[in-house]
N, C-alpha and C positions, 0 to 999 in steps of 0.2 A: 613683283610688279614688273611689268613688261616694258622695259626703255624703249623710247622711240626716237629718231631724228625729227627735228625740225621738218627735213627733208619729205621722210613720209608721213608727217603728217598734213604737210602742201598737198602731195598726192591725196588726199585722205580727205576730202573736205568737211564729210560728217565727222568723223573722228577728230579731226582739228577744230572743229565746232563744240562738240560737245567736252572737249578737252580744256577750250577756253572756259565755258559755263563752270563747269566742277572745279578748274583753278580760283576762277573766281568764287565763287559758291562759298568755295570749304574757307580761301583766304578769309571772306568777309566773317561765317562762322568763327575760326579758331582766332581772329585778331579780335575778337568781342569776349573767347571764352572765359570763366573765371572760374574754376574748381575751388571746392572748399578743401579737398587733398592738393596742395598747391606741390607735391612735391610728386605728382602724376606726370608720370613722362608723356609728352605730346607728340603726335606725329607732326612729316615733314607735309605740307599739302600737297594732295595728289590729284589727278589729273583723272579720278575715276569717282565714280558716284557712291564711293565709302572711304571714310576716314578712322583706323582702328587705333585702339587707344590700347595698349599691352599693359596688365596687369601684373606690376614689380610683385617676383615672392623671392626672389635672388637663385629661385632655381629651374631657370628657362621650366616654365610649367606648358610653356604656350596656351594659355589661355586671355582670353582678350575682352574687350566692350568696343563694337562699332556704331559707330554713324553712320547711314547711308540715305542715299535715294535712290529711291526704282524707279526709273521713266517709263517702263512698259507698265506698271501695276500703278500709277502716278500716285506713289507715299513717299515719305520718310518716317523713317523708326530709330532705335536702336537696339541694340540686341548682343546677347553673350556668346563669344563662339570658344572654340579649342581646334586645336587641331588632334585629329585622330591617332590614336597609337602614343600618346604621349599619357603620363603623369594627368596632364590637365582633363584627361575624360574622368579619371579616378575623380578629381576637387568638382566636378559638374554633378555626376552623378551624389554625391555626398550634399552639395551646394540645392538638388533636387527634394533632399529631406527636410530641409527648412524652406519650402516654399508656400508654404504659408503666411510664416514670418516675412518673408524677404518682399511676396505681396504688400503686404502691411506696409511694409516701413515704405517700399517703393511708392506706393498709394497711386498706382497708375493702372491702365488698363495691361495685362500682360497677358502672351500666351505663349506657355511652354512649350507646346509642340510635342512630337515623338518621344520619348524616355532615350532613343537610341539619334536624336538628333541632333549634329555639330553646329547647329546653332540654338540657343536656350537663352533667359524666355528673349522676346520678340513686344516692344511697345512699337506702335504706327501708327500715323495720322493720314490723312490724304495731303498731299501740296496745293493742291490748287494752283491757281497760274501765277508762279515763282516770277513772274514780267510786274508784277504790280507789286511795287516797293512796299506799299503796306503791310501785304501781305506776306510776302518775304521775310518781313522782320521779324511778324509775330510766327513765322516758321523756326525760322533759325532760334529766336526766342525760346519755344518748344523745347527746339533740338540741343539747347545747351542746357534750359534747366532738368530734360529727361538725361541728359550724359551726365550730369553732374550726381544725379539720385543713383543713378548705378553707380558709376565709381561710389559714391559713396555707403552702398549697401553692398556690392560686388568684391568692392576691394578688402576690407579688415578681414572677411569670410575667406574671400582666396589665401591670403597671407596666414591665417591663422589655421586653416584643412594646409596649406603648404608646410607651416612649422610642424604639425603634428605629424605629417607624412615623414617627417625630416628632411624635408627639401630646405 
């Protein structure tokens, strides 16, 4: 994450703009959230249009579940990432053989995307105009009971390809 001063983000009116909206955004999401893994490490809210949620295997696998908004493509989704070169492309790829299963349980629209892609699968909705409180809620609504179904189909799978790996 890229720190910024106060300073530049005065110079920066869009970025200080849109840095307030995503403060606010994510606050109002994560002060609503309720995981049914209540023992899911949360992030700190950030000031950018994703909020990742790191999937505990106790052995830095880096692999993760985001929340985000795209303001150019105007959705929000969620989605599995890794980072490359690590352990956790090994548990995606593995994680790729039961997606069938992982469909199911998720019971959401998903797309996997690439075989060879650092983000895996991908649920999204449109936002619509995030200014009308109603609508806004039934987003963020969306956006916590879809984070809640991955962590909860995401996570015993990661932890359990991580034991087996011996991580």
């Amino acid at each position: 994450m890229e720190l910024r001063s106060d300073d530049d983000e005065e110079n920066d009116p869009g970025e200080n703009q849109n840095g307030r909206f995503y403060l606010e955004f994510w606050s109002e999401f994560l002060n609503g959230l309720e995981l049914d893994s209540a023992d899911q490490p949360r992030p700190r809210t950030r000031r950018k249009g994703n909020q990742p949620f790191h999937l505990p295997t106790g052995g830095g696998t880096n692999i993760w579940v985001t929340v985000f908004r795209s303001q150019s493509d105007n959705v929000v989704g969620v989605f599995g990432g890794v980072r490359r070169g690590t352990v956790g492309v090994t548990i995606q790829q593995q994680l790729r053989t039961d997606r069938d299963d992982i469909d199911r349980e998720l019971g959401l629209d998903v797309d996997w995307g690439d075989r060879d892609a650092r983000y895996f699968p991908i649920s999204r909705v449109p936002t619509g105009d995030l200014g009308d409180l109603d609508h806004r809620a039934r987003v963020i609504s969306w956006l916590r009971d879809t984070l809640n179904r991955y962590v909860n189909v995401f996570r015993p799978r990661v932890q359990k390809i991580a034991s087996e790996l011996g991580i």
